[in-house]
Each structure stands twice: as C-alpha cells, then as structure tokens.
C-alpha beads as a LAMMPS data file, in Angstrom:
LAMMPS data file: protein, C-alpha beads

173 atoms
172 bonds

1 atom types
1 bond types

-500.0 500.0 xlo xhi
-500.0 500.0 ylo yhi
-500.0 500.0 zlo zhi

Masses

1 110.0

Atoms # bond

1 1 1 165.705 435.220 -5.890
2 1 1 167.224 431.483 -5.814
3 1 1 167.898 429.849 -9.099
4 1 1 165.575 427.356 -9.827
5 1 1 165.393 424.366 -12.418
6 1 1 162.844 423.605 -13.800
7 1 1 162.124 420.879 -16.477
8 1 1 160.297 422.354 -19.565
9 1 1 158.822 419.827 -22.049
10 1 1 158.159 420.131 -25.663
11 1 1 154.438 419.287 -26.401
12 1 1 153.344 418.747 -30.052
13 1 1 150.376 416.400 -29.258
14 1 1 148.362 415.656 -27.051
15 1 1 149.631 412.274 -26.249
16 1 1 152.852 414.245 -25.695
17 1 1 151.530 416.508 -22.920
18 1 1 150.091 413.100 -21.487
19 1 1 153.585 411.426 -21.319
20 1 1 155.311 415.327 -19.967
21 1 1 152.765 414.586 -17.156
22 1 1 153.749 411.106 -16.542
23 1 1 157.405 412.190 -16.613
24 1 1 156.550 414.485 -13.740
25 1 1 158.089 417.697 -16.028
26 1 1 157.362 420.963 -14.488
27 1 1 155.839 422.611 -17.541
28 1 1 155.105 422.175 -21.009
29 1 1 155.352 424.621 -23.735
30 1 1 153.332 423.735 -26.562
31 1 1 152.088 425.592 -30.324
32 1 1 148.882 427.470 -30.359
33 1 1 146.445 427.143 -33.450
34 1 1 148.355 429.521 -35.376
35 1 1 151.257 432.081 -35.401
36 1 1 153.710 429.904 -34.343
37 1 1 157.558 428.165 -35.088
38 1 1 155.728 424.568 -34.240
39 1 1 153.901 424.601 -37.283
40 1 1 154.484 420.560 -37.940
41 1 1 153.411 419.746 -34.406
42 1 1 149.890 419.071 -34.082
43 1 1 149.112 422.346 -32.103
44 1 1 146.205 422.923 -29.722
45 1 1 143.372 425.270 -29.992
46 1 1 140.023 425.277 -28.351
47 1 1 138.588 423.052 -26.207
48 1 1 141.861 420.367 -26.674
49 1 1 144.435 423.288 -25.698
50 1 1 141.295 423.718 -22.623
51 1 1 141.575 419.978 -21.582
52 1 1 145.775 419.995 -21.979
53 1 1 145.813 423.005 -19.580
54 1 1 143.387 421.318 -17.243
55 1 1 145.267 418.187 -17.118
56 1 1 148.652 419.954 -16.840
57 1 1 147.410 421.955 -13.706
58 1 1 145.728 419.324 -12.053
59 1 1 149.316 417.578 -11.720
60 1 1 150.702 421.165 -10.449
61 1 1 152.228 421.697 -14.315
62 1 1 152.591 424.575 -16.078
63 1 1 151.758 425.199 -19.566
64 1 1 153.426 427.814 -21.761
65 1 1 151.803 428.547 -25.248
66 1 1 153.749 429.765 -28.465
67 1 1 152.777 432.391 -30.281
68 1 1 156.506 432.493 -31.428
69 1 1 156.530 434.415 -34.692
70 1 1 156.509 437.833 -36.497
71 1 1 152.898 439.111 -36.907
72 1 1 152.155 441.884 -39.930
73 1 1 149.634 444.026 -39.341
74 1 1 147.116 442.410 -41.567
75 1 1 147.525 439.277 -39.049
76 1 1 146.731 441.395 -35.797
77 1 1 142.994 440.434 -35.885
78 1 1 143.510 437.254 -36.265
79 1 1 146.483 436.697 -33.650
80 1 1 144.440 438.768 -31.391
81 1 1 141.698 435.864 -31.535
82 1 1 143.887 433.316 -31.162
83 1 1 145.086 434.959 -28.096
84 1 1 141.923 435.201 -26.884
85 1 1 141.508 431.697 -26.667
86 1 1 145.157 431.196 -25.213
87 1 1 143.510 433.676 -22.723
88 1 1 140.435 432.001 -22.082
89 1 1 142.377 428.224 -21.851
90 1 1 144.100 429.174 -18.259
91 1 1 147.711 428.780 -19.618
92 1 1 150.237 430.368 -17.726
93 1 1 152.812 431.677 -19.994
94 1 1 152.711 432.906 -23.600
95 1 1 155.645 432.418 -25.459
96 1 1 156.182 435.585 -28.382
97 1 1 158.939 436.852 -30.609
98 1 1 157.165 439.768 -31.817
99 1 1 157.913 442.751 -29.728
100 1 1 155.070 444.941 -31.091
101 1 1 152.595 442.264 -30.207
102 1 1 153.549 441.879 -27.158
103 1 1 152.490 444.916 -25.761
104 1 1 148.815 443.676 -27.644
105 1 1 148.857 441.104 -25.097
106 1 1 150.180 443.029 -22.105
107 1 1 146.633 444.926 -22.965
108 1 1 144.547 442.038 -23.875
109 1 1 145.401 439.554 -21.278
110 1 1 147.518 441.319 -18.376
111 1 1 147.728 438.095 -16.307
112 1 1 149.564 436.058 -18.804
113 1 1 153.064 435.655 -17.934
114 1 1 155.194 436.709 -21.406
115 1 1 158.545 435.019 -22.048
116 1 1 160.274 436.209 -24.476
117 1 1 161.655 433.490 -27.495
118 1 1 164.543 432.416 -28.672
119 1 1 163.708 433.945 -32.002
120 1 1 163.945 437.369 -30.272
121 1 1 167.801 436.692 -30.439
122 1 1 168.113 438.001 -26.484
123 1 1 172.002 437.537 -26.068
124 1 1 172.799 440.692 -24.110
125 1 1 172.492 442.379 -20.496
126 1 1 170.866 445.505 -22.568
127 1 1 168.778 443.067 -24.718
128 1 1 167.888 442.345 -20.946
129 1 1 167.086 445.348 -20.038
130 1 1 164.711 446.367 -22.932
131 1 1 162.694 442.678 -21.911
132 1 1 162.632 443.996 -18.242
133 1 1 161.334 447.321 -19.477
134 1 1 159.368 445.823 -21.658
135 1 1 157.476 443.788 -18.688
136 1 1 158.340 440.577 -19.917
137 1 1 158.966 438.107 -16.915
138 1 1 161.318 435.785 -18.705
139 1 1 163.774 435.715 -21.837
140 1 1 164.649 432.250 -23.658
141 1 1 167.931 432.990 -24.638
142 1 1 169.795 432.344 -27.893
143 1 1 171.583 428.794 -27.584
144 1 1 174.961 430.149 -29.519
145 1 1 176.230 432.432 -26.231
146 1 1 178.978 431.676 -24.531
147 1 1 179.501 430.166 -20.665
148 1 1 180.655 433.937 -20.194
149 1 1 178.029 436.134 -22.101
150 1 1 175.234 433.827 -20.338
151 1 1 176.790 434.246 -16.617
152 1 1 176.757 438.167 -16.979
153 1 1 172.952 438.186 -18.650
154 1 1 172.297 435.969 -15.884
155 1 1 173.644 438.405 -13.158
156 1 1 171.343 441.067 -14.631
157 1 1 168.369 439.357 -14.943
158 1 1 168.508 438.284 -11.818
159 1 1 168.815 441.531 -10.529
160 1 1 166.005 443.148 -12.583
161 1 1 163.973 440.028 -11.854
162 1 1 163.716 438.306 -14.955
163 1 1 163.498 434.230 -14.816
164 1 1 166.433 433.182 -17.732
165 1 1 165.497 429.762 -19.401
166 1 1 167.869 427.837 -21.723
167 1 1 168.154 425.117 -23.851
168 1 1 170.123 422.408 -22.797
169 1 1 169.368 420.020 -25.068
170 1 1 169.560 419.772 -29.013
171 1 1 169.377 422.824 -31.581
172 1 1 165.635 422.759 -32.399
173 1 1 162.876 423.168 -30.205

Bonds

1 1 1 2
2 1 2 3
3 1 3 4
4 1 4 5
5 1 5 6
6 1 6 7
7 1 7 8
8 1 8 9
9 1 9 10
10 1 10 11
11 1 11 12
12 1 12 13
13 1 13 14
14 1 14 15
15 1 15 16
16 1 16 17
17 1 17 18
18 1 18 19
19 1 19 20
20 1 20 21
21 1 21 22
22 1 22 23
23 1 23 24
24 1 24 25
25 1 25 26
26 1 26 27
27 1 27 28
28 1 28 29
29 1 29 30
30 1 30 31
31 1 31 32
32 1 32 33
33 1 33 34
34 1 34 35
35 1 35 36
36 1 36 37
37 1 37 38
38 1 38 39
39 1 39 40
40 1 40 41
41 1 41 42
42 1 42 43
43 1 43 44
44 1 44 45
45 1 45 46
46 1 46 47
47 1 47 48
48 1 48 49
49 1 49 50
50 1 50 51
51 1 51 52
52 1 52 53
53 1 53 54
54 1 54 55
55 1 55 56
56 1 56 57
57 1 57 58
58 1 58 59
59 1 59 60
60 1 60 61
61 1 61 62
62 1 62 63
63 1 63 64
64 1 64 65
65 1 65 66
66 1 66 67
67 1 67 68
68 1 68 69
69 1 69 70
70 1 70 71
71 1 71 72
72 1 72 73
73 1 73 74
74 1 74 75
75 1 75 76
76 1 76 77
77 1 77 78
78 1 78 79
79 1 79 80
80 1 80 81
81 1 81 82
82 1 82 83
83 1 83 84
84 1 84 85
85 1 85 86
86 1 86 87
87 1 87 88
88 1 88 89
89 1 89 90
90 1 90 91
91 1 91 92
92 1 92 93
93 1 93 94
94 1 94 95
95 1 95 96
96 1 96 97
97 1 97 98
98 1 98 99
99 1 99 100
100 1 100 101
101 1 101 102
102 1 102 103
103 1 103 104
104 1 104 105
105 1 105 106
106 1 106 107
107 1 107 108
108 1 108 109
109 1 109 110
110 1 110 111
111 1 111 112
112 1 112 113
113 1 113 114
114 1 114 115
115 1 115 116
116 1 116 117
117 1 117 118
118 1 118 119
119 1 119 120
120 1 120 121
121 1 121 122
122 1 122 123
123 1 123 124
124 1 124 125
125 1 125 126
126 1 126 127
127 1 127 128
128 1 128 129
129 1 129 130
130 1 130 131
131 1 131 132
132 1 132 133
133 1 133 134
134 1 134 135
135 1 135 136
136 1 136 137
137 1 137 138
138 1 138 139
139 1 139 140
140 1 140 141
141 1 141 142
142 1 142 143
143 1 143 144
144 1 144 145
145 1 145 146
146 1 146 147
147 1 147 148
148 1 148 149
149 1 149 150
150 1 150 151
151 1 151 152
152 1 152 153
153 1 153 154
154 1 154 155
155 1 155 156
156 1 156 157
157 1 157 158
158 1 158 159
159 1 159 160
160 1 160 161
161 1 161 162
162 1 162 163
163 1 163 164
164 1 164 165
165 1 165 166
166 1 166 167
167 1 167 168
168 1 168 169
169 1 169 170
170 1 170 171
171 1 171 172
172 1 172 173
C-alpha cells in the first residue's frame, strides 16, 4: 500500500462544498442533520446532502459525512434514520466516534466506508488494532501525538490496512 495524500476539506455549507470543488480538494467531510461535532455549520440532510454528493462525485470527489458523537440509547432510532439518509445520499465515508454505533452501521449500510474520529482519541498501535478489528477502514488520529507515536501507528496501520488521516492544519475541525 503506497502512502497517499489526499486533500480533505471542511464543508459547513453548501457554498463551501462548491468552492472544495473549485479548489480541486479530493474530498469533503461535511455534518449530517444531526448527531454530530459540526453543530454550528449549516449541515446537510436530504435532498441538499443528495445534490452535495452528486456534485462532489461528478468532479471525482469524495464526500465523508459526520456522525461524530456519542449516541444514548434513547437516540438509536433516531441516528439510525439519519443514517439512513446518509445511506441513501451515495456518500462514501461516514465519519463516527461512537464505537457501539458503529457496528449499527456496519449492519445497516455495509458499503459505507467508516473512519473512525478524532473524538475516538485513537493514539495507539493497539487503539489500531481494535479499529482494524473493528472493520473500520480508517482512523483520524488525535492531533496531540508525537512525530514518534504517529510513525509507529503509522507502521501498523499500514500493515493491517488501515488508511491514517491527520490534521495538519489548526486545532478545530
């Protein structure tokens, strides 16, 4: 597996995800309706998360959703539905930091690629692990690790075939 950049753009609006696409970014990640850390932002759902996705992929851009936060159980039902429609948009990626609920959408939507957050804290080769055995395909890692700590979590996910992503670039998403 070769190490790849790729350019990951924040998308709050939809005038956002128009200007990642003029920018020629390779992907966007961007806040569903609900159950997410980009609360503020704008925030897609329905047929406007439908036409981002479209417009992403028809310039060969990927779109990663957020669903970025701890769900209780008396949220399940309704994360589940918003997940549905994350489903039925065509995005590529979903973005979570709850562990339990990601195994809802392993079930739910088995084609979605799940990356695990930087809320999920990931800052170790056995943090690593768990992800891999988890089935998640790629872990954001936490920005506070070391040139060090991130070369040897990088040597293991590449060998268990997890993509790494990380911030370079300010303290907030």
């Amino acid at each position: 597996m070769k190490n790849k950049v790729e350019i990951l753009a924040p998308a709050g609006s939809y005038e956002s995800v128009v200007a990642a696409v003029r920018c020629k970014a390779d992907a966007v990640y961007m806040g569903a309706k609900a159950f997410n850390a980009r609360i503020k932002a704008d925030n897609f759902e329905g047929n406007l998360l439908k036409e981002a996705v479209e417009l992403c992929h028809s310039h060969k851009m990927k779109v990663h959703v957020t669903m970025n936060t701890l769900i209780s159980d008396g949220e399940i039902s309704a994360a589940l539905d918003v997940l549905k429609e994350v489903c039925a948009s065509g995005a590529d990626a979903i973005i979570l930091q709850d562990a339990g609920f990601a195994g809802l959408v392993r079930m739910a939507c088995p084609e979605l690629e799940r990356h695990a957050s930087t809320q999920m804290s990931v800052q170790t080769v056995a943090g690593v692990r768990l992800l891999e055995k988890m089935g998640f395909d790629r872990v954001v890692v936490s920005r506070e690790m070391s040139r060090e700590e991130l070369s040897a979590l990088c040597i293991e996910a590449k060998r268990l075939k997890l993509e790494v992503e990380v911030f370079v670039h300010g303290a907030l998403c």
